[in-house]
C-alpha positions, -999 to +999 in steps of 0.1 A: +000+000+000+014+038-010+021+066+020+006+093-007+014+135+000-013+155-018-012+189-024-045+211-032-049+253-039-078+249-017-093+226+010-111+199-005-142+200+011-171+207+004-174+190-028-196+216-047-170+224-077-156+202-098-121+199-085-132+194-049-160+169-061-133+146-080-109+150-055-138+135-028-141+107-051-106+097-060-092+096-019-119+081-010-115+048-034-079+055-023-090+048+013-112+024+009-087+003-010-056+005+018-033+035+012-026+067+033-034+103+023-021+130+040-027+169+029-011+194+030-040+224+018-041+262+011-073+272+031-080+300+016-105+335+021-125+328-014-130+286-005-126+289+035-135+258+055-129+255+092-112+221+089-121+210+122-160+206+111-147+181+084-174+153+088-159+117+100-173+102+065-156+129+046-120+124+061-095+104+046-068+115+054-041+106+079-033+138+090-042+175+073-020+204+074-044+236+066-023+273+053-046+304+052-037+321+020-056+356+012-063+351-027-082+377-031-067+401-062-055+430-053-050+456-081-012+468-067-005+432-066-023+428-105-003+458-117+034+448-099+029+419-114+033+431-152+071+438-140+077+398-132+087+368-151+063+348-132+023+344-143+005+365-118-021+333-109+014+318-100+028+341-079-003+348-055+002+310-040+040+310-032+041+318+007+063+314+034+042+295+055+034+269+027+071+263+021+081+260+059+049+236+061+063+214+032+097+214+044+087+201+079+061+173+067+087+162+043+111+161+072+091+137+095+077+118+067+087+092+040+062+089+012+058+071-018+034+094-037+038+132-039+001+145-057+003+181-072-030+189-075-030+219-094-006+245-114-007+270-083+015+243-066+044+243-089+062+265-077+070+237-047+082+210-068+119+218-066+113+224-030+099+182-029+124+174-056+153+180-032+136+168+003+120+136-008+127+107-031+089+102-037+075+098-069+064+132-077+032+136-098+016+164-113-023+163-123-038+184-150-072+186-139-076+213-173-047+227-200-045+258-179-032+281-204-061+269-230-089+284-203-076+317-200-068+316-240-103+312-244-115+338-222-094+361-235-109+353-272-141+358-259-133+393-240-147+423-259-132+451-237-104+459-260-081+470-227-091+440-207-085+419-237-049+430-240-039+426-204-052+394-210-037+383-233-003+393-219-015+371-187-020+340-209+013+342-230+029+345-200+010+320-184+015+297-214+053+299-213+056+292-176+028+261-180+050+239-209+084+250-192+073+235-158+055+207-169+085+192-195+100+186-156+084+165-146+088+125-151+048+119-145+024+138-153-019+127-147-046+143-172-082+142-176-087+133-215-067+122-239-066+153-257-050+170-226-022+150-227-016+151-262-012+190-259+009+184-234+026+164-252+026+182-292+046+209-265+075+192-257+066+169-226+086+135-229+080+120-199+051+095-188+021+106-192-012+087-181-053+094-185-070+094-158-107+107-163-124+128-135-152+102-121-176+098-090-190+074-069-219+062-091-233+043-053-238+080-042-259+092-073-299+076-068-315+087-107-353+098-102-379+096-128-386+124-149-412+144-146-420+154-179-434+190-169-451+210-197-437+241-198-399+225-190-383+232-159-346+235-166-320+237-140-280+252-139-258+246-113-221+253-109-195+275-087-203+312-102-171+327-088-151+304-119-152+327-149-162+301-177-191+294-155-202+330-154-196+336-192-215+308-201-245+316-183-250+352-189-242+339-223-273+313-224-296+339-202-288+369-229-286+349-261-309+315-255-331+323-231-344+354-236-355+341-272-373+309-257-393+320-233-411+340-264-416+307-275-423+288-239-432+322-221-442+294-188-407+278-194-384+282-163-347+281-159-337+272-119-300+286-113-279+271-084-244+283-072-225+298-047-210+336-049-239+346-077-229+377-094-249+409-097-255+411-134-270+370-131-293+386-099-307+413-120-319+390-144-344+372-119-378+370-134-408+348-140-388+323-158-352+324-141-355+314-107-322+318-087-318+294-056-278+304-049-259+275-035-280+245-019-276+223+006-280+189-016-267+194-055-280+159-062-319+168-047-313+202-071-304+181-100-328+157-095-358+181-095-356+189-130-353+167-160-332+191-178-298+208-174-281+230-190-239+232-194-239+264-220-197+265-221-177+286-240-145+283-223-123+260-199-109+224-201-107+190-187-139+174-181-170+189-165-175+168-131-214+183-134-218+169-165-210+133-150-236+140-121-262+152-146-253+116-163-254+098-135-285+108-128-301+101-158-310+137-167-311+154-199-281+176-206-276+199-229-242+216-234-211+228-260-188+204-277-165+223-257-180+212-223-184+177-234-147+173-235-132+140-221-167+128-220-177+102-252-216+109-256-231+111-288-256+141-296-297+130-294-280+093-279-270+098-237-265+140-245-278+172-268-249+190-281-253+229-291-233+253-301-252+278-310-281+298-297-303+286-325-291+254-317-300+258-278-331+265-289-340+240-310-326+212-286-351+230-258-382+227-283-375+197-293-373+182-256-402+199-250-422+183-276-403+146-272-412+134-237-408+097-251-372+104-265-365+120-232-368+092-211-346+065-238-317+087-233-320+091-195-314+055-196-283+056-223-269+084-200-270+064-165-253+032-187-231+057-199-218+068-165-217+033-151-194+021-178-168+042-180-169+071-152-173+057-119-144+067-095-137+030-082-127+018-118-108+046-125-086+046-092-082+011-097-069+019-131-044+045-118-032+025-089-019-002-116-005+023-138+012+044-113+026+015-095 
């Protein structure tokens, strides 16, 4: 059995995103099958979690080591930052007190397994490199550099779009320079790696999909309301998130409801923006972030993943699969995922498209309920977490 050191930007709990939600699913498979976790965690002001009110059935680890981190952007800090060689969402997570924290774990612990669970954490591999002889691992939950290229493309402000841009190259450059470092690196999709890879990493590379524990998803029936009842849910302080949607709300939306004027769109998410607020009505009903994401989910027999930017593989995506609802989303947000459009998923990638996919489950009850049952199969074949660990625990070893 591996002694495993995992490193995370934030505390991995509660698992309401999809980085915290995969990484809930993967240690606890890891648990369950024999090996030792411990974590070392920024804790920081945007994702705070008092890490003594961890529930029992939600720690596996051996021990935790918690650093606060204030990650809120600063505009000094923003501007300062044009004058250094290092990517500005790079240099707000290299602290003291996570260094002196790293060195002393390291000290008074042998470990097989060093997890790097994010591009913020690179800064510390040298650090590991030197103090451990580990097998150091770094996973690419998304091409990190490909997100913010995105964004940037889909910026309009011409000043904004320039600083961004200058934030991505730079961002770019430090993201393929780090990475061809190390000997192992994890991704999400094949695709990821390959990029990786076309880039100049040589080293071993190995696939392992986001997943989650299919025992903790229970599908209801649908309900097969006239007017639909559509449901969004995801963390609305993540850019892509928030693009997408006001995207949908100003661009889809507004145009079917002329059609479906009963139709209703059900928004979950923590740290809601202002602009999404103001656009409560009669048909967007805004419940912020819920206790129970499945219970959310499971009230409506449609979702909605309208994204325009990002990478990896959407974690909401495999809940909304796993519960046999009806999703909708990009070819972009389907990434990673192998569902064919009008089979387990709708794909669209337009607003016209949107539209017609919402009429057309509207009109289609009978459809609706043969690809709920091609979604769930979908899910249980290849993106449950206890396969997939089981899968990187061979390769790994």
């Amino acid at each position: 059995m591996m002694k495993i050191l995992q490193l995370t930007r934030k505390f991995p709990y509660p698992p309401i995103d999809g980085e915290s939600l995969n990484l809930s699913s993967f240690n606890s498979i890891l648990k369950e099958e024999g090996h030792s976790i411990d974590l070392i965690s920024f804790n920081t002001v945007k994702h705070y979690f008092k890490v003594e009110e961890l529930p029992t059935k939600a720690n596996y680890y051996r021990k935790i080591y918690d650093v606060y981190l204030d990650n809120r952007i600063k505009a000094l800090d923003a501007g300062l930052n044009l004058f250094s060689s290092l990517p500005f969402h790079i240099t707000r997570y290299i602290t003291k007190e996570f260094k002196s924290k790293l060195l002393k774990v390291l000290s008074e612990n042998k470990y097989d397994l060093i997890l790097l669970e994010s591009i913020n954490l690179i800064p510390y591999y040298e650090i590991i490199k030197e103090n451990s002889d580990a097998i150091i691992v770094y996973r690419a939950h998304n091409v990190e550099y490909e997100i913010w290229e995105r964004i940037t493309q889909n910026e309009s402000n011409v000043v904004k779009k320039a600083y961004l841009s200058y934030l991505t190259k730079k961002l770019k450059r430090y993201e393929l320079d780090k990475i061809s470092r190390f000997k192992t690196i994890l991704t999400v999709t094949e695709r990821d790696l390959k990029r990786y890879q076309n880039n100049g990493f040589r080293g071993k590379g190995i696939v392992v999909p986001a997943g989650i524990r299919g025992e903790d998803y229970n599908p209801s029936a649908l309900n097969n309301s006239n007017p639909i009842k559509i449901s969004f849910i995801g963390s609305l302080d993540w850019i892509p998130n928030v693009e997408g949607l006001e995207w949908f709300l100003n661009n889809v939306w507004k145009k079917y409801t002329k059609y479906s004027p009963n139709a209703e769109l059900h928004i979950a998410g923590r740290n809601i923006n202002k602009s999404i607020f103001e656009m409560e009505s009669n048909n967007v009903v805004i419940h912020g972030e819920v206790p129970d994401a499945k219970a959310f989910l499971n009230s409506f027999d449609i979702m909605i993943v309208p994204l325009l930017s990002g990478g990896g593989m959407r974690l909401k995506i495999l809940e909304g699969l796993a519960l046999g609802r009806i999703v909708i989303t990009t070819s972009l947000g389907l990434e990673g995922i192998d569902a064919t459009d009008g089979e387990e998923v709708f794909i669209a990638n337009s607003a016209d498209e949107f539209i017609e996919k919402l009429q057309f489950c509207e009109n289609n009850s009978g459809k609706l309920l043969e690809i709920s049952k091609k979604a769930v199969t979908l899910f249980k074949n290849k993106f449950d977490s206890s396969t997939i660990v089981q899968n990187f625990i061979k390769q790994i070893s």
